[in-house]
C-alpha positions as CSV (number, residue, x, y, z in Angstrom):
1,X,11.8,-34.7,2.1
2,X,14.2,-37.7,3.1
3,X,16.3,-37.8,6.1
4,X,19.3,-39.5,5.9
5,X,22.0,-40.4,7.4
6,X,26.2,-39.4,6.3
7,X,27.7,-42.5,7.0
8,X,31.1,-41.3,7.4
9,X,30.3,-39.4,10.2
10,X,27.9,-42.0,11.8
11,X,30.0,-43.7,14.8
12,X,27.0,-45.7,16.0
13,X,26.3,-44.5,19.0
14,X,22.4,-45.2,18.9
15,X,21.3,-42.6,20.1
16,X,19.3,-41.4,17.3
17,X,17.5,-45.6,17.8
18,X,16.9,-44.6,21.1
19,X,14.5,-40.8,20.2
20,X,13.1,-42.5,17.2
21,X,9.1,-43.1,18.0
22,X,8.5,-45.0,15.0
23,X,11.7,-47.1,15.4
24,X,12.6,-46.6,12.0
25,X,16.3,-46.3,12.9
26,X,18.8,-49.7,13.4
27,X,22.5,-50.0,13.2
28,X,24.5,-51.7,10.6
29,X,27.9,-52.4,10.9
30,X,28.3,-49.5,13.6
31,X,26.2,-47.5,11.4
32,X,22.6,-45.8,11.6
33,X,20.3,-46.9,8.7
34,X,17.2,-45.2,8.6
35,X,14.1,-47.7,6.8
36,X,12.4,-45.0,5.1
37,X,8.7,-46.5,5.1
38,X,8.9,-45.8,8.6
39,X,10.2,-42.8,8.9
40,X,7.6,-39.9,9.8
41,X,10.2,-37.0,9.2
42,X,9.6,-35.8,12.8
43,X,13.3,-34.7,12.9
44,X,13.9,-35.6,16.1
45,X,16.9,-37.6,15.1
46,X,18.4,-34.9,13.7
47,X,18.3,-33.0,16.9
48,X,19.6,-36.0,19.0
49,X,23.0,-36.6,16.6
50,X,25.7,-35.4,18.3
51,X,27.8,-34.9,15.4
52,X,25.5,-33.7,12.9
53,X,25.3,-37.3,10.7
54,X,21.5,-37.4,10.3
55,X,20.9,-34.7,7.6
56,X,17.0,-33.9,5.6
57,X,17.9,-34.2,1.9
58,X,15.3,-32.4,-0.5
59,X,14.1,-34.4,-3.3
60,X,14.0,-32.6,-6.4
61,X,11.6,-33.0,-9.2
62,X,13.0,-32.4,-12.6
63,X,10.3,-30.6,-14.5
64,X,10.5,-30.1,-18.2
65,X,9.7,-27.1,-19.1
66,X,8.6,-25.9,-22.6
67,X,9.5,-22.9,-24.5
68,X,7.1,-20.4,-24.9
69,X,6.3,-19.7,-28.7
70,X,7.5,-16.2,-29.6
71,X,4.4,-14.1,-31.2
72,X,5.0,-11.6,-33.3
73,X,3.5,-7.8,-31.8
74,X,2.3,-4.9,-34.5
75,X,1.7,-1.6,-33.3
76,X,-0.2,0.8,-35.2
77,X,1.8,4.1,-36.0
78,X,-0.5,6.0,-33.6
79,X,0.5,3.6,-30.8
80,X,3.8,3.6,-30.9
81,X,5.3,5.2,-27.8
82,X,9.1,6.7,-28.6
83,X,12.0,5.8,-27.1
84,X,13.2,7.4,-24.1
85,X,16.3,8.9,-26.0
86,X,14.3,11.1,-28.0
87,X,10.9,11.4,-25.9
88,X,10.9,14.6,-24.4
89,X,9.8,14.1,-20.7
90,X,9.6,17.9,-20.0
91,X,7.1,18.5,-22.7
92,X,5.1,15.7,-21.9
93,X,4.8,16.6,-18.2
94,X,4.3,20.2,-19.2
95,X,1.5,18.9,-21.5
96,X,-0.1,16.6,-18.7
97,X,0.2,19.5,-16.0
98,X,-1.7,22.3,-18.4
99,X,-4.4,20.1,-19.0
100,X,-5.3,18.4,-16.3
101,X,-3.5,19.5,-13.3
102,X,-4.1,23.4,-14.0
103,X,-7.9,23.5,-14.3
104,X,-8.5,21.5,-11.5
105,X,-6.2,23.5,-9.4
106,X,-7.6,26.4,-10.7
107,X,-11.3,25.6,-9.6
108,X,-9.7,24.6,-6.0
109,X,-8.5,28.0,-5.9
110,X,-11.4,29.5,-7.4
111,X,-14.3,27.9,-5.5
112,X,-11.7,28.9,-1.8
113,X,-11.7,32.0,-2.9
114,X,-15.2,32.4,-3.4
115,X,-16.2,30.9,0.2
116,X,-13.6,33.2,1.8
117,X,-15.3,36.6,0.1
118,X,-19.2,35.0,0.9
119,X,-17.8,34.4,4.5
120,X,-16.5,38.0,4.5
121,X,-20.1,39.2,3.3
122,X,-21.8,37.5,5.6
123,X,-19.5,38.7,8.7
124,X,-20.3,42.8,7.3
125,X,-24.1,42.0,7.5
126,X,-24.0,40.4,10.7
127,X,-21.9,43.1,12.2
128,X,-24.1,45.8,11.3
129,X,-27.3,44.2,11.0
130,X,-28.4,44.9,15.1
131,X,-31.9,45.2,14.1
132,X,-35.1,45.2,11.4
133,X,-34.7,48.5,9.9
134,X,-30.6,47.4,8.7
135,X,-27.7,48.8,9.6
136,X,-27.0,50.9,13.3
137,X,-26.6,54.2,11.7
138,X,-29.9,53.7,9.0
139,X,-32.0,53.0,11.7
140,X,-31.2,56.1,13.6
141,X,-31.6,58.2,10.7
142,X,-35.3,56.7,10.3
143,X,-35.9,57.2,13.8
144,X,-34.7,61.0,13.0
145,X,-36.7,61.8,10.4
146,X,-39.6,60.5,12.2
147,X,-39.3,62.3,15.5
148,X,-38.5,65.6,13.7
149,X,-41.7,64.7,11.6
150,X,-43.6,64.5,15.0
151,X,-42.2,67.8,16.5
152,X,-42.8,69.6,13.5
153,X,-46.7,69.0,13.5
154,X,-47.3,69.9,16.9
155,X,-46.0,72.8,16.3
């Protein structure tokens, strides 16, 4: 990065001499020269120019660049993919969805399914289940059966 200075808008005012803090700028002939091997590129020059002469010019590097060497690529039939003129995209995604979309949404739904009936189980055993001898309605047939036992030998 250079900065430089237009010297057809340069009037020499010196103002860019007096911001400089490496005093790399002196007039010439009314004009602003900047020495370069002074210069720090601190820019404030730039700022200070009332009409714009003091510009930062890029230095470009030509590079030469080489051309890549073209390689020849052989596919084996089995790898060849078609083109997309004649490559059917529905059957393909129809293809990928049956077997490998479908089973695992299918054991999703499946194992969902299965928690949801075990929950339900577990709810009917709980409900019923208000003591030892199993449901409400069993226990009070036990305790029938015995107490008519009872009466019956007294008897």
């Amino acid at each position: 990065m250079t900065i430089t200075v237009k010297q057809e808008l340069c009037r020499g005012c010196g103002i860019c001499m007096q911001v400089c803090p490496n005093d790399a700028i002196y007039l010439e002939n009314r004009k602003a020269i900047i020495d370069q091997s002074k210069c720090s590129s601190c820019q404030l020059c730039i700022n200070a120019c009332p009409l714009g002469a003091i510009k930062i010019e890029e230095e470009i590097q030509l590079v030469s660049i080489e051309k890549p060497q073209v390689a020849e690529i052989v596919q084996s039939p089995a790898t060849v993919i078609p083109s997309s003129s004649k490559f059917n995209w529905s059957k393909a995604l129809l293809t990928f969805a049956s077997q490998q979309v479908l089973p695992r949404l299918l054991d999703i739904v499946g194992s969902a399914i299965d928690q949801k009936v075990n929950h339900q189980t577990q709810e009917r055993s709980y409900e019923g289940d208000n003591s030892v001898g199993g449901t409400r309605n069993g226990w009070r047939r036990q305790r029938r059966r015995h107490s008519a036992g009872r009466h019956s030998k007294r008897m």
